[in-house]
C-alpha positions in Angstrom: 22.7 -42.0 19.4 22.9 -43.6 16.0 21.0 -47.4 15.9 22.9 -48.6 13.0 25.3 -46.5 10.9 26.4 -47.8 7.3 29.7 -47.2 6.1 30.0 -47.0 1.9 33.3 -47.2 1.5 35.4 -48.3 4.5 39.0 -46.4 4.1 41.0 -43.7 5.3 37.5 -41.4 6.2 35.0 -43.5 6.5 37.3 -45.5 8.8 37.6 -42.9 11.4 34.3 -41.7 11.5 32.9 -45.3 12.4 35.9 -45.5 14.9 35.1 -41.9 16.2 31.6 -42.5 16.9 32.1 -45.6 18.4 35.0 -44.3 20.6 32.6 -41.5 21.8 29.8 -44.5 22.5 27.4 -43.1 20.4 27.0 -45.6 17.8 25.2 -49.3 18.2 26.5 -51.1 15.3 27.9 -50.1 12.1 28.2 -52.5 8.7 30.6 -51.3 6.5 29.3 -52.0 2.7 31.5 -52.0 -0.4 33.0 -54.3 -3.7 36.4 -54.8 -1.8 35.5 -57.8 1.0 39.5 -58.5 1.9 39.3 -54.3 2.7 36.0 -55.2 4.8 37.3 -58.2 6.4 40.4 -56.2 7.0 37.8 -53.1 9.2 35.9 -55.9 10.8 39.5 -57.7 12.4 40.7 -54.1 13.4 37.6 -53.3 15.0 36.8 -50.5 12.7 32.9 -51.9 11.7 31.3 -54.6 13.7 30.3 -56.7 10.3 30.3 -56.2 6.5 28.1 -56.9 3.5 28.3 -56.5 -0.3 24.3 -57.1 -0.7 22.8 -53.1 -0.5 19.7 -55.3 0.1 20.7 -56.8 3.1 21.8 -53.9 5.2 19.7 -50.0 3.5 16.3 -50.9 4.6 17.9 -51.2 8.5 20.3 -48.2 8.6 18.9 -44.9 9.9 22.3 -43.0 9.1 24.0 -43.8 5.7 27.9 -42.6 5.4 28.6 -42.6 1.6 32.7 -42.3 1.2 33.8 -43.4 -2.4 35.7 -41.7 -5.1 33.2 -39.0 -6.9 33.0 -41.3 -10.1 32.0 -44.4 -8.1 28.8 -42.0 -6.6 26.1 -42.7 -9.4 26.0 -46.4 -8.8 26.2 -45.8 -4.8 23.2 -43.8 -5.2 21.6 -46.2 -7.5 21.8 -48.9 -5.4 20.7 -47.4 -1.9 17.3 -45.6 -3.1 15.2 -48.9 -3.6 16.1 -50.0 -0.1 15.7 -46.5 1.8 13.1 -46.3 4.5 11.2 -43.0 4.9 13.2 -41.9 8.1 16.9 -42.8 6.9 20.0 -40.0 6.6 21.9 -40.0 4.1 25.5 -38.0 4.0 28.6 -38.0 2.3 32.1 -36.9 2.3 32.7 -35.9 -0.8 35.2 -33.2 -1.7 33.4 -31.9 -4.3 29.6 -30.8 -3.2 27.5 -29.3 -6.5 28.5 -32.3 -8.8 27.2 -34.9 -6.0 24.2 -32.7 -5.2 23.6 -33.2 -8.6 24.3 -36.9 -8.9 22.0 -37.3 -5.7 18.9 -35.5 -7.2 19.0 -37.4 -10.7 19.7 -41.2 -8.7 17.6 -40.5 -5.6 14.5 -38.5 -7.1 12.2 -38.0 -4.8 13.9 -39.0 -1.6 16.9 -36.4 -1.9 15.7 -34.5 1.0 16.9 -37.5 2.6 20.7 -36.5 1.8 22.3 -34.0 3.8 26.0 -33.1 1.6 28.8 -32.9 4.0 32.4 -32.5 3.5 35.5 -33.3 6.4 38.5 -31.1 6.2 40.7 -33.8 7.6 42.7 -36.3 5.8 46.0 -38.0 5.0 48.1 -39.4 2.2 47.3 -42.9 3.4 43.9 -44.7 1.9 42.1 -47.9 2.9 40.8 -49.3 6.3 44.3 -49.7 8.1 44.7 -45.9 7.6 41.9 -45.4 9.9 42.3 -43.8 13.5 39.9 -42.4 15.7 41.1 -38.6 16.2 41.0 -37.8 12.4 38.4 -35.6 13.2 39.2 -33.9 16.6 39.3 -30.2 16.3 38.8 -30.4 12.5 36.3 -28.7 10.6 33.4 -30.0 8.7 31.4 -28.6 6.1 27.4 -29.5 5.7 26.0 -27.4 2.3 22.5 -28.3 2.6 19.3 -28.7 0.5 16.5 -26.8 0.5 14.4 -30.1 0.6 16.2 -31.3 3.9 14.8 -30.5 6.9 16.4 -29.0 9.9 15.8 -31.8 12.4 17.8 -34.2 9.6 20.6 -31.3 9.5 21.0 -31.4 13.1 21.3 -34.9 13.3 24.2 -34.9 10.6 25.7 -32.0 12.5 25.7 -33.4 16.1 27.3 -36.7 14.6 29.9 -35.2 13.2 30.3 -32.7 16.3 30.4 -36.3 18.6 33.4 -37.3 16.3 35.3 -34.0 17.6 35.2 -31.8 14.2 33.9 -28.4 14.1 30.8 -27.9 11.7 30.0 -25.2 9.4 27.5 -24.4 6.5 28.0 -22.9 3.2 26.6 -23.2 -0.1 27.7 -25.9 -2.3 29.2 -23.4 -5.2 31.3 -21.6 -3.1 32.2 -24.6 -1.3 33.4 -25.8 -4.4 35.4 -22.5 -5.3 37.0 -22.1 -1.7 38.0 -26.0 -1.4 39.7 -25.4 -5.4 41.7 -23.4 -3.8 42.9 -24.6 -0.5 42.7 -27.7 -1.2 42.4 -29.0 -4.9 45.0 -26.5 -6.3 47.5 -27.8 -3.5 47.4 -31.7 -4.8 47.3 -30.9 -8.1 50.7 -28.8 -7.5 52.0 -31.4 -5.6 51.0 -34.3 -8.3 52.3 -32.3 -11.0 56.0 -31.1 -9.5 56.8 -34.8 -8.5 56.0 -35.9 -12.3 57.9 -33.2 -13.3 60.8 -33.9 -11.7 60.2 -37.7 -12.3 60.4 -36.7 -16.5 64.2 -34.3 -15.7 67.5 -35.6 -16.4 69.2 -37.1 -13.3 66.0 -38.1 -11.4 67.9 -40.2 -9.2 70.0 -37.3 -7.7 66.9 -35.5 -7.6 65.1 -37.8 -5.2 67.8 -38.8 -3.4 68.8 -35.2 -2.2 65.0 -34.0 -1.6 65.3 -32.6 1.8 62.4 -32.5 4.4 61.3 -29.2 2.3 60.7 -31.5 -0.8 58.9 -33.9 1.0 56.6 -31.7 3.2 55.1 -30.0 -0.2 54.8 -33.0 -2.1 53.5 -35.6 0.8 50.2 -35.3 -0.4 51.4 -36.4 -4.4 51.0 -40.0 -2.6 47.3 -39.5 -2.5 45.1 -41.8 -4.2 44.9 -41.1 -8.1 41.8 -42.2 -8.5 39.7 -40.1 -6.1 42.1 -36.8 -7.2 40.9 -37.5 -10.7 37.7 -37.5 -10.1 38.2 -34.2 -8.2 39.8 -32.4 -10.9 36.9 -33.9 -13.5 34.1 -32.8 -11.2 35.3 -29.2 -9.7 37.5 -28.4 -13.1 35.8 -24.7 -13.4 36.9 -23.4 -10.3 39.9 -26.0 -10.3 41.1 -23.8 -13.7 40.0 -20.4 -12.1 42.1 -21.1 -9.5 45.2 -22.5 -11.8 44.7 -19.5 -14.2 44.9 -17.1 -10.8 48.2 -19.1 -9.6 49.3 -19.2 -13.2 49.6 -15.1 -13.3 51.7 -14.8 -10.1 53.7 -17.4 -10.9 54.6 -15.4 -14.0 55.2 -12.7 -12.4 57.8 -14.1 -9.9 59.1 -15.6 -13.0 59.6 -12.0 -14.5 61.1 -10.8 -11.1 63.7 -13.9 -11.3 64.7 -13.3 -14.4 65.1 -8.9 -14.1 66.8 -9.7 -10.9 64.1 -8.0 -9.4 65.4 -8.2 -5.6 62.5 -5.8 -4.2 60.0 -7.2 -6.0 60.8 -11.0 -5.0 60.9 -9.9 -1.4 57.8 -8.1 -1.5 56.2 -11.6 -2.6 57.9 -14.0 -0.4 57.0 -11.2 2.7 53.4 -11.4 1.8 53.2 -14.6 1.4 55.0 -15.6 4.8 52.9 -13.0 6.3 49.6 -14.3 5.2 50.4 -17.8 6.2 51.8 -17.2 9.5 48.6 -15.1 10.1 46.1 -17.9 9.7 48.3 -20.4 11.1 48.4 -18.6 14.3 45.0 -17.8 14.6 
């Protein structure tokens, strides 16, 4: 049971786990905390937090389980302004897509009291940002990674991972590097595709036409282009090494598909669409 959960950053994922936890009774009260107070007053009439503040004062020193979710380049300052107010027994975790670079931020902002954050990242997510994109089954039967510190202790951990496991998710561990290098991949790569095809095609001749014959193909790939810029941005800044690994590694086999178009290379192009169909109805199934 969590006392008092805060919420830093009261949208689309910090949203649903307050409205999770409190669907699965284990929560008492959670404060959502933040700059935007029409977005807090907004959680508090859709029953998402059960009162707000902007004063880090006012609510820190009472939380025993912290939920920082705000864009990577907001971080600094949210770490900042929590570490004066921490008591001795108080969680800290995060749901950052990017782990090492907020690991990082953590250890220079929280000094001595980083073994009091425990990194975690949910797989889950929409296109749709802010509090009214908030639902309670965001997490149900999704996976969550934790990349722990060596200065956290296990009892700590385990309290991270059954809160998350009382939302519904599945939890897993992994180091924070190749966190960072899978996620570039499976995720990052994906939205920046997606962002880039729809400017793209915003900067051809005949847009219009374009858009308005984009069948449900068109609209399946790019649905998550209507992410928020902001917190994409601050993706790419903070993961750009394996972000560019991974662009260089898509950049080659899309050069050779390109060559295999243009020799009329019928064996070749089939060979690649077969593997590719083959690979992603394999862990799709599964």
């Amino acid at each position: 049971m969590v006392n008092h959960l805060c919420v830093i950053g009261v949208g689309l994922i910090g949203g649903s786990l307050s409205m999770a936890l409190k669907k699965a009774a284990c929560v008492k009260r959670v404060t959502g905390l933040g700059r935007s107070v029409e977005n807090l007053q907004k959680a508090q009439k859709l029953g998402i937090i059960d009162q707000y503040e902007t004063d880090y004062s006012k609510v820190i020193p009472h939380a025993d389980l912290i939920f920082i979710s705000v864009p990577i380049g907001a971080m600094p300052e949210v770490f900042r302004k929590i570490e004066p107010y921490l008591s001795s027994d108080t969680i800290i975790t995060d749901g950052a897509s990017v782990k090492q670079e907020v690991i990082e931020i953590a250890q220079r902002e929280l000094g001595l009291r980083i073994n009091q954050f425990v990194p975690g990242h949910p797989i889950a997510g929409t296109e749709k940002s802010g509090a009214e994109a908030a639902f309670d089954s965001l997490y149900q039967n999704r996976r969550v990674i934790l990349t722990p510190l060596e200065e956290n202790s296990e009892i700590d951990i385990n309290k991270v991972r059954e809160v998350w496991k009382q939302a519904g998710a599945i939890v897993d561990e992994m180091g924070a590097r190749h966190h960072d290098l899978v996620l570039a991949g499976t995720s990052h790569l994906p939205h920046v595709l997606a962002f880039s095809l729809v400017d793209c095609l915003n900067n051809v001749d005949d847009v219009d036409e374009i858009f308005k014959y984009a069948a449900g193909g068109f609209r399946d790939f790019t649905r998550i282009a209507s992410s928020d810029p902001v917190m994409w941005r601050d993706i790419c800044v903070n993961n750009s090494e394996a972000i560019l690994a991974m662009m260089h590694h898509y950049q080659k086999n899309l050069d050779s598909l390109k060559k295999a178009i243009e020799d009329s290379d019928n064996d070749k192009i089939l060979e690649l669409f077969s593997e590719a169909k083959k690979a992603r109805d394999g862990f799709c199934n599964s």
